[in-house]
N, C-alpha and C positions, 0 to 999 in steps of 0.2 A: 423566479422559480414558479414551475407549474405543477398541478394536484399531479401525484404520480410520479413523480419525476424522483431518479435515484439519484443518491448522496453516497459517496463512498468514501468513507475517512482512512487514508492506510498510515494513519501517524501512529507512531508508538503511545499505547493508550492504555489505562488500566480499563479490566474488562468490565469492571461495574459501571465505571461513566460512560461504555457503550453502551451497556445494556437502559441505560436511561435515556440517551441520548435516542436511541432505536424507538423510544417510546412518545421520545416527546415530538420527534419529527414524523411520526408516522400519525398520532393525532392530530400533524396538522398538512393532514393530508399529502406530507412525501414520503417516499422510502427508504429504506436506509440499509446498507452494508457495512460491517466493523472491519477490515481485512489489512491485519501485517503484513510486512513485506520484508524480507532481508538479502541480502546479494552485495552491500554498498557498492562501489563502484561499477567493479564486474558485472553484477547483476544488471545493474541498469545497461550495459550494455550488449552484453549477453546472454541476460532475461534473471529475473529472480527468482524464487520462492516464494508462494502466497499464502496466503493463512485468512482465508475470507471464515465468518459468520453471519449468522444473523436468520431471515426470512429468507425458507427455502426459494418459493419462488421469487424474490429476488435476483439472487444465484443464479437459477436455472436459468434467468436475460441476460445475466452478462459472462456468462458462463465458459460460452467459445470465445470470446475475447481475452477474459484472462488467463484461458488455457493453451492460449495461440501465443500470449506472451513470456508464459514461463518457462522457466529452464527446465530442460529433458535430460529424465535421470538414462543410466546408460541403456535400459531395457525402450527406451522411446514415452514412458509417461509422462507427463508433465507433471511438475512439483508446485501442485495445486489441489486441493481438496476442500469438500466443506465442512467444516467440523462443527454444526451445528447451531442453536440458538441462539440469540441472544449476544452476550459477548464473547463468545467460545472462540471465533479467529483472534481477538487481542490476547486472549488468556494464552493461548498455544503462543503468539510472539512473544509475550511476556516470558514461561516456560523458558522457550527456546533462547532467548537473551541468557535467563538464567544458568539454564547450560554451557552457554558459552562464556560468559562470567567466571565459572567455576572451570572449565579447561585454559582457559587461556591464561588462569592462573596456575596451574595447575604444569602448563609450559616453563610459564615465569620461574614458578620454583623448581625447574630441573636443571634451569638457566644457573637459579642461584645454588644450587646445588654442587654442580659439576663446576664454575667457577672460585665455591668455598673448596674445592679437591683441589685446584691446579688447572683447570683447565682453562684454555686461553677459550676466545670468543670463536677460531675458526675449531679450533677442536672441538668446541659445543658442537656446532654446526656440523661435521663430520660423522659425531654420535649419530646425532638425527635424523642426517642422511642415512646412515644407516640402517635404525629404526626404521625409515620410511620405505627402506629398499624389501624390510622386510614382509611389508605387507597390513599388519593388522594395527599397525597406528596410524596408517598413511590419511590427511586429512588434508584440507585447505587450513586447517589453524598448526598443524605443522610445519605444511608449506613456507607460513609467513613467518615461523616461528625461525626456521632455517634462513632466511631472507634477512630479517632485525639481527642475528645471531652475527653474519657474515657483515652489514652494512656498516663502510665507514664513507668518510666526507674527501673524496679525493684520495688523496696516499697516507691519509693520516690517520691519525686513531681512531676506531670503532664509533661508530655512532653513540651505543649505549653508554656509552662513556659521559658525553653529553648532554644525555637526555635527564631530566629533574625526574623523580622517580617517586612523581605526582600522578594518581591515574584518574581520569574523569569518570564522569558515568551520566546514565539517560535520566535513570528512576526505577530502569525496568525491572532490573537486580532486586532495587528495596521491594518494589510493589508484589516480587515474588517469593522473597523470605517473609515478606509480614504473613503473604495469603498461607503460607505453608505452616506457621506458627500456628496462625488463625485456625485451621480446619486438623492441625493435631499430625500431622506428615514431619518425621523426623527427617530434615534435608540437612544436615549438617556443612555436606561442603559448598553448597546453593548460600546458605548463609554466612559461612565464612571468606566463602569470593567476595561477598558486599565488604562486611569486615575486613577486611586485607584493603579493599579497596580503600576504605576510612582509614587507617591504619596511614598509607602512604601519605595522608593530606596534613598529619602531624607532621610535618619536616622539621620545624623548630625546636620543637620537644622531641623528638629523636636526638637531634644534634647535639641537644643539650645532656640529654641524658645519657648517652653513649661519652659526653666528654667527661662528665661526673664520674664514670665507672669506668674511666680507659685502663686504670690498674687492676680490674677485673681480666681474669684471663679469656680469650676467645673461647681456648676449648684444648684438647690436648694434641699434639701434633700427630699426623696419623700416618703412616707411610703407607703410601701408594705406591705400587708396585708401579704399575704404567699409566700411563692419559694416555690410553689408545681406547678404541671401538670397543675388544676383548676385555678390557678391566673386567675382573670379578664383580666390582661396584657399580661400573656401568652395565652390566646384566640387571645386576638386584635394580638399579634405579630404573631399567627400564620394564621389570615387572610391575613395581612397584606406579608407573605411569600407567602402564593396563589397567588393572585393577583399580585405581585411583578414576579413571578418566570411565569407567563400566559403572562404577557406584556413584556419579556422579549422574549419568545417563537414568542408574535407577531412581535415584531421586527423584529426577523431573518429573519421570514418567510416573511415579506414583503420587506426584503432587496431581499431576494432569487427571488420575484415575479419581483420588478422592475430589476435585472441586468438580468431575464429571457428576458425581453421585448427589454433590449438595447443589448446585446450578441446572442440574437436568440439561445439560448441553447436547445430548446426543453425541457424544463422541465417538468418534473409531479410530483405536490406538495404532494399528498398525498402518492403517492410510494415512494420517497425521505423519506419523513415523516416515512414511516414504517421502513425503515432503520434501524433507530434509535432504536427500539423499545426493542434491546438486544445487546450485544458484544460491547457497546459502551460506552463513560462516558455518556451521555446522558440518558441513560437507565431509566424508571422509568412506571409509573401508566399512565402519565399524555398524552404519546404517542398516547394513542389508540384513547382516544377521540379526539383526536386532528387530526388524521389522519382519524378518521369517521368524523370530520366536514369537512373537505376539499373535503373528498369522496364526501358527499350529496350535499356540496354546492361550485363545484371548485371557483367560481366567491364570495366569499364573501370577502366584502370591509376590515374586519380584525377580525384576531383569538379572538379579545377581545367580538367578538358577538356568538362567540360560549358559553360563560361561561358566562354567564348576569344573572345567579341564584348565580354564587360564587360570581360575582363580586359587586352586588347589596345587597347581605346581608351581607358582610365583607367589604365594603369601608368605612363604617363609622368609624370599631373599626382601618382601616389601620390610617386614618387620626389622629385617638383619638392619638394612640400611638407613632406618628411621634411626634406631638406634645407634647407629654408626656417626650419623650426621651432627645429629644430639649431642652426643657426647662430645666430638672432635671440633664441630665447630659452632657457631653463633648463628648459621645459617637460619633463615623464618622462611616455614615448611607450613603453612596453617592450612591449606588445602590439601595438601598430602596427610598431613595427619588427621584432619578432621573427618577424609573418607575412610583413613584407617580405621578408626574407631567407628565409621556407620559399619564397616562389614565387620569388625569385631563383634558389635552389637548384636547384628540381625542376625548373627549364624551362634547364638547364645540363647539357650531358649531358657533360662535363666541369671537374670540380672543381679548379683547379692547386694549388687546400690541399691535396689528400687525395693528390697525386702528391710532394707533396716532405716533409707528415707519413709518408709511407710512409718515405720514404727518411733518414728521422727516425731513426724507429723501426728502421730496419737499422742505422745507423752504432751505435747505443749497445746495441742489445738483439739482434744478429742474428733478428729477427724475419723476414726475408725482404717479397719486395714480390712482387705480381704483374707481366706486361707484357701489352703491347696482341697484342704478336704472337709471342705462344708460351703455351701452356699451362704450368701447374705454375707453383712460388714457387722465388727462386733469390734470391743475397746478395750483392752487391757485395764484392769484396776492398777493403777499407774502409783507404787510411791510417792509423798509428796516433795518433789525436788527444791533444794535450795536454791 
């Protein structure tokens, strides 16, 4: 290696050992670039997604080169941008892993869903299709989602049937639910995609514990009227996938806002955003508007106020069907439900958990509370409890 000479790491990487890594190599006199990549196969062949950071003018030299080899979203841009200092390209792959984590679990459980109804594996798939024909889910983790749904080995039984229902993982997931914990961003279904994912690698202890409790009832028998596309049910569960799969999107995107603020990254939410919009697992319909709300409005408080027409005419059938599922069957919904409860939450502009854990935490810890009407924190003269 010679003084000058750039380094470009595009491995999946947590952004902090970039930002170190940016520091130590550029002390001894090289350069350095942090930049993600995702597209797997496809990408590599038909160009990726990039997610560079680091030293502007670094960038600025190799700039036409990685813009020449990225995938071109439908408008002709390239899904390449630089999202600023330091380790801010790993931080966005990190993100963006994260999101997909959380959707593609978020598939899984419409899989185990509609399978706990009755439905066979090309009826999944059928659903989907449908979905997809409709427009506003249509994605590449659909795509694939429809493709595992239909896959069997020959003329024989479904693939899934086969497959051990152990799911791997990078790091990227964890490195994104710790940083989210970290900097105080409630991601709920960011972190229960990891969890689910832990969850599958107990195989043993499932097995064991479902045979302990096999005289436990699954759930109660629930007559479905049809396995077609029109079910009643398959509406609600396909609201219930919108809204699930938007509050997932907001999360990221307000994880990406707060570690913008504590890292000084320089970020630009809606360029980032367009990124995605091709060569990447991420790919889908739901990009654009999402990257025209941020355009029109950079300052808005979250993604979930961009879509208050999906959200308000599908929250009822999500909630119908949560509870439907719950009851009837034994089905594990943990990403469905955990976004449930983030947009329960955030559209709550009173928590009565968070008023009486305050007053929790005074009785045993003098921790103090706040109130509605007075400034400053004060403590109840508290009984002396047995």
């Amino acid at each position: 290696m010679e003084k000058d000479d750039i380094i470009i790491d595009t491995g999946n990487a947590n952004f902090k050992d970039q930002d170190k890594r940016a520091k130590e190599l550029e002390g001894a006199g090289l350069r350095f670039l942090g930049m993600g990549i995702s597209g797997g196969e496809e990408g590599a062949r038909k160009g990726p997604a990039f997610f560079p950071g680091g030293t502007p003018s670094v960038w600025e030299e190799v700039r036409p080169i990685v813009e020449a080899a990225a995938a071109k979203a439908d408008d002709g841009r390239p899904c390449v941008t630089f999202n600023g200092s330091g380790g801010a390209g790993s931080c966005v792959k990190m993100y963006h892993n994260a999101g997909e984590y959380a959707i593609l679990q978020i598939w899984g459980e419409v899989f185990n869903a509609l399978t706990a109804l009755g439905f066979s594996n090309d009826e999944v798939a059928d659903v989907l299709q449908s979905w997809k024909e409709e427009g506003f889910l249509k994605s590449y983790m659909l795509d694939i989602s429809i493709a595992a749904c239909r896959a069997k080995e020959g003329a024989g039984n479904y693939l899934s049937e086969k497959v051990k229902d152990r799911i791997g993982s990078k790091g990227t997931g964890l490195w994104s639910a710790q940083e989210a914990l970290e900097v105080g961003v409630p991601a709920p279904s960011l972190n229960m995609a990891v969890i689910s994912r832990q969850m599958t690698m107990y195989k043993e202890e499932r097995a064991a514990n479902e045979k302990a409790f096999a005289h436990f009832p699954a759930g109660k028998p629930y007559p479905l009227a049809s396995r077609g596309v029109d079910a009643p049910e398959v509406r609600q569960l396909y609201n219930a996938t919108c809204i699930a799969i938007i509050a997932s999107y907001a999360q990221m995107f307000q994880c990406l806002r707060e570690l913008d603020k504590v890292y000084h990254f320089g970020l630009n939410l809606p360029a980032t955003i367009a990124t995605f919009r091709a060569g990447c697992i991420l790919q889908g319909h739901l990009l654009k508007p999402m990257t025209e709300a941020f355009e029109k409005n950079p300052n808005m408080s979250n993604l979930l106020c961009a879509f208050e027409k999906e959200i308000t005419e599908g929250l009822d059938d999500y909630r119908q069907i949560i509870a439907t599922l719950t009851v009837h069957t034994k089905v594990s919904l943990p990403v469905l439900l955990a976004s449930l409860t983030y947009v329960n939450g955030m559209f709550s502009s009173v928590l009565p958990y968070g008023q009486l854990v305050s007053l929790q935490r005074d009785v045993f810890g003098r921790h103090g509370y706040e109130r509605i009407d007075k400034e400053g924190r004060e403590s109840f003269n508290w009984p002396e409890m047995q």
